[in-house]
C-alpha positions in Angstrom: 213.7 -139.2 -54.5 210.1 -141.0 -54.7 210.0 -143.5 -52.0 208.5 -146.8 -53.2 206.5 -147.4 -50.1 204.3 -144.2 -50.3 200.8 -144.7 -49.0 198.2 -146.1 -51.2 195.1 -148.0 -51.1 195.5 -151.5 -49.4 195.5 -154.9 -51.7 192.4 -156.7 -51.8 193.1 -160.0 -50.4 191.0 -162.4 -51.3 189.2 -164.7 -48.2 190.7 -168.5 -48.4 189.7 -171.4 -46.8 192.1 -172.4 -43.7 192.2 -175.8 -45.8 193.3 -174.3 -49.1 195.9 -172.7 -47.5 198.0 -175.5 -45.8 197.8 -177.2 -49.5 201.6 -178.0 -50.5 202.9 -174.9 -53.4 202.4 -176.5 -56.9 206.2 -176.9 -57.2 205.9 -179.1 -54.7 202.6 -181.0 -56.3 205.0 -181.3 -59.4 207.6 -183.0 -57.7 207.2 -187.2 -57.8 208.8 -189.0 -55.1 207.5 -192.2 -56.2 209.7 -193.4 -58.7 212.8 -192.7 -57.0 211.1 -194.3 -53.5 210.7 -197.4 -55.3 214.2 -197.8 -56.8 215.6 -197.0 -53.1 213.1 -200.2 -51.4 213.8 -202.4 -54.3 217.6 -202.1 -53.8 217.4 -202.1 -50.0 215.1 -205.3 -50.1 217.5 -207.0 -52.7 220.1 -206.2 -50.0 218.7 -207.5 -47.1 217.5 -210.8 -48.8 220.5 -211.7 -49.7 221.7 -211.6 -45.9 218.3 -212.6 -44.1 217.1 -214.5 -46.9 213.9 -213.7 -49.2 211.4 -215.7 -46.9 212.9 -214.4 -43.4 213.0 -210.8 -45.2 209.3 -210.8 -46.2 208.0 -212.8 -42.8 209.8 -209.8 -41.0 208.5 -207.0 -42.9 204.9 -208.9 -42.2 205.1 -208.6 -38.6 207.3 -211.7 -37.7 209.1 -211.5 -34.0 212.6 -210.1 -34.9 214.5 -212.3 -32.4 218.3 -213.0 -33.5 218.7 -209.9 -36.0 222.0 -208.3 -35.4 221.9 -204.3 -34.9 223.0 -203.5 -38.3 220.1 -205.8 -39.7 217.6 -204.2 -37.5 218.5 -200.9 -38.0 218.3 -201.3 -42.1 215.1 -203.0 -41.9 213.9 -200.4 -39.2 214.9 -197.7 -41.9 212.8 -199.9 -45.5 210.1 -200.3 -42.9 210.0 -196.5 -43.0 210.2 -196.1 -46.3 207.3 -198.6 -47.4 205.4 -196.5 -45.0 206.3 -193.6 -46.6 205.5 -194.9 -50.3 202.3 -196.5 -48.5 201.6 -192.7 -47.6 202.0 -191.6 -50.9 200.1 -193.8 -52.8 197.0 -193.3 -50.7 196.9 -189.7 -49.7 198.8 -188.1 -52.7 201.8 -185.3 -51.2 202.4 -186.0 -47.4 204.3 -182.7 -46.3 205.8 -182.6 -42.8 206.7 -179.7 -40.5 210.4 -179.8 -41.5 209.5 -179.8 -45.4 206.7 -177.3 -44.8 208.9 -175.6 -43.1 211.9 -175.6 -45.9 208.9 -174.9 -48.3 208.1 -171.6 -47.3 211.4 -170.5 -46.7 212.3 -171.4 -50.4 209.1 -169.8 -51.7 209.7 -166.6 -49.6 213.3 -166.1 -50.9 211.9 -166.9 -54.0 209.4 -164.4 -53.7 212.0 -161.5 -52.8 214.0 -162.2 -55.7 211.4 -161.3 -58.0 211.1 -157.4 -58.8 206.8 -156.9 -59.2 205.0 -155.0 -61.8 204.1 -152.0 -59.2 207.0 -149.9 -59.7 207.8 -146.4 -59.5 210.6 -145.5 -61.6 213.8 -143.7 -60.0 213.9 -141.1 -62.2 214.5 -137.5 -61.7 211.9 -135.1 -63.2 214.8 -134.1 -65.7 215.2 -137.4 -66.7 211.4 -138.4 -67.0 211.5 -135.1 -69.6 214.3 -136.5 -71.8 213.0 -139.8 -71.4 211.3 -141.7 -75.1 207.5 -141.4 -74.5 206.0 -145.2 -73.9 208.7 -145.8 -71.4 208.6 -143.2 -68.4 208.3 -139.7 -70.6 205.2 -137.7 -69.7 203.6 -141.6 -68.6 202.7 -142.6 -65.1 204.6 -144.9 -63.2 203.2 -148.1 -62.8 202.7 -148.2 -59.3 200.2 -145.0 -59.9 198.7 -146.8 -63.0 197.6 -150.0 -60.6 196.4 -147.8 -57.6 192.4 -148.1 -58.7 193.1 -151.6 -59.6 193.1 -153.7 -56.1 192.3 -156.7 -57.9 195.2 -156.4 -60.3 197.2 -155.5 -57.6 196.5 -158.8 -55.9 196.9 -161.0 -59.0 200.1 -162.8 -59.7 200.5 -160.3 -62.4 202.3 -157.9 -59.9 203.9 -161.3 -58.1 207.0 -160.1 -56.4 208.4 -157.1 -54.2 209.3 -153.6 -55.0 212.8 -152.9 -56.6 215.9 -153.1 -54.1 218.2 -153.0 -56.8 220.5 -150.1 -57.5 219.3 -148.3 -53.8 220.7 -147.7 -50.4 219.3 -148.6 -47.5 218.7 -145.4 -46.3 216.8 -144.1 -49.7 214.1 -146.4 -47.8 211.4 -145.6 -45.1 212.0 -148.7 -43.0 208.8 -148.7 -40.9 206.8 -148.0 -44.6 208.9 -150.5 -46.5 207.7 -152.9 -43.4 204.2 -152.4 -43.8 204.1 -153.1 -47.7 206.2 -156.0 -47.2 203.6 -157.2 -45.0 201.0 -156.3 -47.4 202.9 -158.7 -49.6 203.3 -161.5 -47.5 199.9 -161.5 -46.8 198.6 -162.0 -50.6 201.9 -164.2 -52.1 202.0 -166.6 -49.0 198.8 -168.1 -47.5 200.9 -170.7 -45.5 201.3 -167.7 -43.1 198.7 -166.4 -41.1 197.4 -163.1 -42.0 196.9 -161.7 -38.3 200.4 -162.8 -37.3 202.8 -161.3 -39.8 205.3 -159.2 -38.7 208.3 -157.6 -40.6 211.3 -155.7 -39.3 213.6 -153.8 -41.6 216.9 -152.7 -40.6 220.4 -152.0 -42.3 222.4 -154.7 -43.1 225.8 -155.2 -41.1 227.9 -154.6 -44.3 225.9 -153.8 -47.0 221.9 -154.1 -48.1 219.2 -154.9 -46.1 217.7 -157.2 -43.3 214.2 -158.0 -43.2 213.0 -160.0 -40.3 210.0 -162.2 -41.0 207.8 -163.9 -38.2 204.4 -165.4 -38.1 202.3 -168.3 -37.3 202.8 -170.8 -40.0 199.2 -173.1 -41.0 200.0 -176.4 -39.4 197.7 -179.2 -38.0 196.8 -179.7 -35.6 197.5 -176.1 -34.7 200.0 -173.5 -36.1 203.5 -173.0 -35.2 205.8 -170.4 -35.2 208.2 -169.4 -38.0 210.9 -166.9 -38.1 213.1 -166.3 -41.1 215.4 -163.9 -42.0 215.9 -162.3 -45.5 218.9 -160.6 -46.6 218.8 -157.9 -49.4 222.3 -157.5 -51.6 221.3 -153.5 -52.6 224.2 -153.9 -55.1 222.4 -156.9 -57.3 218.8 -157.0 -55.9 219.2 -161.0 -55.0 217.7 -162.1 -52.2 218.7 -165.1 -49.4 216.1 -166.5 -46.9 216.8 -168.4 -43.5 215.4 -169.8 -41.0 216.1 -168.4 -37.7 215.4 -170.9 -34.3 213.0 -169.8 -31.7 
């Protein structure tokens, strides 16, 4: 059977700026905390006035010594200071992201990622079945994984977004250590978050079923990159993918 990791010339990835690439995903440039915020102060302020008192509330919040609050006072205008600060954030600097959402970011892109089957396929046909099959569809054609191999560019596009086809194998119709490297190759164009230098993949069988890929590598933070390690789990059965992220 054809293995879908054969060798074949590397995708062309194109050079980024270090700044482009920590930019939030466009989901997340789509998503508007603001309104919500701004429901969630108003109803916290209207709270805490009517215990403090609109003139105490607003003297605190401009700086005013906090001197007879009791803790459960302190702690909810500790937690509206936060949020104006927050909204203040917003409104001046657009999306702030933090490690933790970064973080959650690239873990729900990368699952995301996995679950999509890409355009460069090689169909898991037997040379029988390629003969009986209609012309147009795998008959006499080439796959498309061997129609794409002159095209680097096309290769890199988010035409062929997403992995090779998982579904309907077994884990040991794959070359792990070839699977690894094209994963990588993947990695390297669909998630710029990552550094390119410092991706590594591990393949391996999964415990009942499928497999698991190991993901690590240094993820674009300021002011200097951390580590990331996830862990991907392959259903063989269904081809759906589930991403974690793994400590250490």
């Amino acid at each position: 059977m054809p293995d879908p990791a054969t060798e074949r010339p590397r995708i062309a990835v194109p050079l980024q700026a270090r700044r482009e690439a920590v930019q939030p995903s466009l989901w997340d440039r789509l998503i508007d905390d603001l309104p919500g915020l701004s429901a969630e102060i108003a109803r916290r302020e209207a709270a805490l006035g009517a215990r403090l008192g609109a003139e105490r509330l607003e003297a605190l919040l401009a700086g005013s010594v906090r001197q007879g609050l009791g803790p459960e006072d302190a702690r909810d205008l500790a937690a509206l200071m936060q949020l104006r600060n927050r909204r203040m954030a917003l409104q001046e600097r657009g999306i702030f992201v933090t490690p933790e959402l970064l973080r959650e970011a690239v873990r729900r892109d990368i699952e995301d990622l996995f679950g999509v089957e890409r355009l460069e396929v090689r169909y898991l046909l037997s040379e029988a079945e390629r003969r009986m099959a209609p012309r147009g569809i795998a008959g006499g054609a080439e796959d498309p994984a061997d129609m794409l191999a002159d095209f680097p560019q096309v290769r890199a596009s988010v035409l062929n977004y997403g992995v090779p086809a998982f579904a309907g194998r077994r884990a040991g119709d794959f070359d792990r250590e070839a699977l690894a490297r094209e994963l990588r190759e993947v990695l390297a164009v669909f998630e710029p978050r990552l550094r390119r230098d410092s991706i590594r993949i591990s393949v391996e069988p999964g415990i009942r079923i499928g497999l698991r890929i190991r993901i690590e590598g240094l993820l674009l933070m300021a002011p200097v990159p951390e580590r990331l390690r996830l862990l991907t789990t392959i259903d063989l059965d269904t081809g759906v993918a589930a991403t974690v992220l793994e400590d250490g």
